[in-house]
C-alpha positions, 0 to 999 in steps of 0.5 A, spaced: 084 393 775 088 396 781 084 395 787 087 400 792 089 408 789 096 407 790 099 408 783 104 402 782 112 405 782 113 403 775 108 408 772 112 413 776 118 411 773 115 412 766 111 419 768 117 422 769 122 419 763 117 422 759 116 428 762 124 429 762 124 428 754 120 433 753 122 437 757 129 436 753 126 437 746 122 444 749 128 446 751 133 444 746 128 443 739 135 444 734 139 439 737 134 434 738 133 435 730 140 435 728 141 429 731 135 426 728 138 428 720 145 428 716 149 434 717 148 439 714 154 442 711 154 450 712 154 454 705 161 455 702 163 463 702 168 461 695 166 467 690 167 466 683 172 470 679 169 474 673 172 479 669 168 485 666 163 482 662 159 481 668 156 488 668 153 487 661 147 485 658 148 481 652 147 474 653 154 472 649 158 477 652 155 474 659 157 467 657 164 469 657 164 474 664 167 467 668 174 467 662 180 468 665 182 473 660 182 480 663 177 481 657 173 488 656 166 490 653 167 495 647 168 501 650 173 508 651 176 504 658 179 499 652 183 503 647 185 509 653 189 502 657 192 499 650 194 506 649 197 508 655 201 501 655 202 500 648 198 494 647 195 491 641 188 490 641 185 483 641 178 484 639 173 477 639 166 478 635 160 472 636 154 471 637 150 467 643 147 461 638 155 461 634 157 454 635 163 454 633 164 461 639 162 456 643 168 452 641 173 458 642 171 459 648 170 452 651 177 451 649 182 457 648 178 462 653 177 458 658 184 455 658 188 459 663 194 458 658 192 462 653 189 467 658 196 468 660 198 470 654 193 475 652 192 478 659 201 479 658 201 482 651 194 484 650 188 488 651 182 484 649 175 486 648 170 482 645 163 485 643 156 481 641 155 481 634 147 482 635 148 488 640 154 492 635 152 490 627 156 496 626 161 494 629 161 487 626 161 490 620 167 493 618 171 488 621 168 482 617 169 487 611 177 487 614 176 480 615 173 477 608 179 482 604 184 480 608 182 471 608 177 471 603 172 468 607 169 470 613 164 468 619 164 468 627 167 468 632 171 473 628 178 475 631 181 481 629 189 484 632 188 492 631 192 498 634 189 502 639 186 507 635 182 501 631 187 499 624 186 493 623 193 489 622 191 482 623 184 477 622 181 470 622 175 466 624 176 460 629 183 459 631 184 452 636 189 453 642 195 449 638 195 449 631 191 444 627 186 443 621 191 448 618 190 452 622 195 457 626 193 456 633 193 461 639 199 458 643 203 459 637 200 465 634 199 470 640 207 470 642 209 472 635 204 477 634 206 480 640 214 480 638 212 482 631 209 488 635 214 490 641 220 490 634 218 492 629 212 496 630 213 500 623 212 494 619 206 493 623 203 500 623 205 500 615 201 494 614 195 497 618 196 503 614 194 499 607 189 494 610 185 502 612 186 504 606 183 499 603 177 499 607 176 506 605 176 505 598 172 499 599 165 504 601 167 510 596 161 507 593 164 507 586 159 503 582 160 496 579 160 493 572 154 489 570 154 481 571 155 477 565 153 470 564 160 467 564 162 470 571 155 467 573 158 460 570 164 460 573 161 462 580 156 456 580 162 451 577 166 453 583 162 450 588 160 445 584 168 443 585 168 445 593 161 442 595 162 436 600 157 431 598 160 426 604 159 432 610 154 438 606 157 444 606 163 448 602 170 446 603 174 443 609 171 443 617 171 448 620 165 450 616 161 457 617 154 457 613 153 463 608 146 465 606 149 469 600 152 463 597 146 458 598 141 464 595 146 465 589 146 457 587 138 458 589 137 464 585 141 461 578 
C-alpha cells in the first residue's frame, strides 16, 4: 500500500513500454503477424500447358488435355490440317473407366518422346467412345477385320479423308508382349507415308472396300450345330484357367463371347 500519491517510477517506465507496444501493433498489425508465423510463400504464377481437350466436356478427352501431344477432339479443324500438311491421321478411341486407356496414356501420351514423334509426323485426334458410338463403330468394324479382335483404346492410322490403312488396340512405348511399340511404329508408318504413298492409299482403298461390303446387309447362312462346337472348343483350348479370361495379357473383355458360352 503506497502512503503518499507519488507513483513510483517503475510503473512509469512500465505504462509507457506497454502503451508504445500497442501503439506498434495498431499502427503495423501485418508486420507484427508475420513475425509471429512461418512465412508465407506467394502463390506460383506457373500455368499448366494444355492441349485442345481442355475445351471439351468428355471426362476421357479431359483426362488427356495436360498430354504433350498436340492432340485434337473430332472435328473439321483436324482433317483440313492434316489435309493441308499432308499428314496422316492418328485417331485414339477410349473411354474414361478403360484400364488399359489409362495405361496408354500414363506410358505413351504422357511420354514426351512419344508426343515428338506424333506432334512431327502426324495429326492426332482422340474421341470419347461414349460421346461418339457411331464413330467407334465403324473403326472397331476396321479394327476386328483387319487384327481379328478388338477393344480399347483403340488405335487407327487414316488418310485425311477418313480411309483406314493401319488398326490396333493398346500399343507400349517400346515393343513387347509381342507387340510393335509406338517408338518403333510411328517412324516406319510415317516413311512408309512420305515414300511410297500409292501403297498406302491402294491398301486404304481395300481396307474401305471392305468395310462397305461388310454393311450391304446381305443375309447370312443359318448356324448349324457344328460350327457352334468348334466355337465352344475354341475357347476351350484359349481359356487361361491360372489368370481368367482368353488368350495372352493384354486381354480385353467380350461380353458377346462370355454370352455365347452362356447361351450354348
Amino acid at each position: 500500500m503506497f502512503t503518499n500519491n507519488r507513483i513510483p517510477q517503475t510503473i512509469i517506465l512500465v505504462s509507457i513500454v506497454a502503451v508504445t507496444m500497442l501503439g506498434a501493433v495498431l499502427l503495423f498489425p501485418t508486420a507484427n503477424s508475420a513475425s509471429s508465423g512461418p512465412e508465407k510463400q506467394a502463390p506460383s504464377t506457373q500455368k499448366e500447358n494444355h492441349n485442345r481437350l481442355i475445351n471439351e466436356s468428355s471426362p476421357y478427352l479431359l483426362q488427356h488435355a495436360t498430354n504433350p501431344v498436340n492432340w485434337y477432339p473430332w472435328n473439321e479443324e483436324a482433317f483440313e490440317v492434316a489435309k493441308r500438311e499432308d499428314k496422316p491421321i492418328f485417331l485414339s478411341v477410349g473411354y474414361s473407366t478403360c484400364h488399359w486407356c489409362h495405361v496408354m496414356e500414363h506410358e505413351s501420351f504422357s511420354d514426351p518422346e512419344v508426343a515428338d514423334l506424333l506432334n512431327k509426323d502426324f495429326i492426332s485426334i482422340k474421341v470419347d467412345r461414349e460421346e461418339r458410338p457411331d464413330i467407334d463403330h465403324v473403326y472397331m468394324t476396321v479394327t476386328q477385320a483387319l487384327t481379328g479382335s478388338g477393344g480399347w483404346p483403340m488405335t487407327i492410322i487414316m488418310t485425311p479423308d477418313k480411309r483406314p490403312f493401319y488398326a490396333g488396340t493398346y500399343f507400349p512405348k517400346n515393343s513387347r508382349w509381342g507387340r510393335p511399340g509406338l517408338m518403333e511404329l510411328l517412324p516406319k508408318i510415317a516413311e512408309v507415308w512420305r515414300n511410297d504413298r500409292n501403297k498406302v492409299n491402294d491398301s486404304a482403298d481395300r481396307i474401305t472396300r471392305h468395310i462397305v461390303r461388310l454393311g450391304d446387309g446381305r443375309p447370312g447362312s443359318n448356324l448349324d450345330r457344328q460350327t457352334l462346337d468348334q466355337a465352344q472348343a475354341f475357347f476351350v483350348q484359349a481359356y487361361d484357367a491360372e489368370h481368367g479370361g482368353f488368350g495372352q495379357a493384354p486381354k480385353f473383355p467380350s461380353a458377346h463371347q462370355l454370352s455365347f458360352l452362356l447361351r450354348h
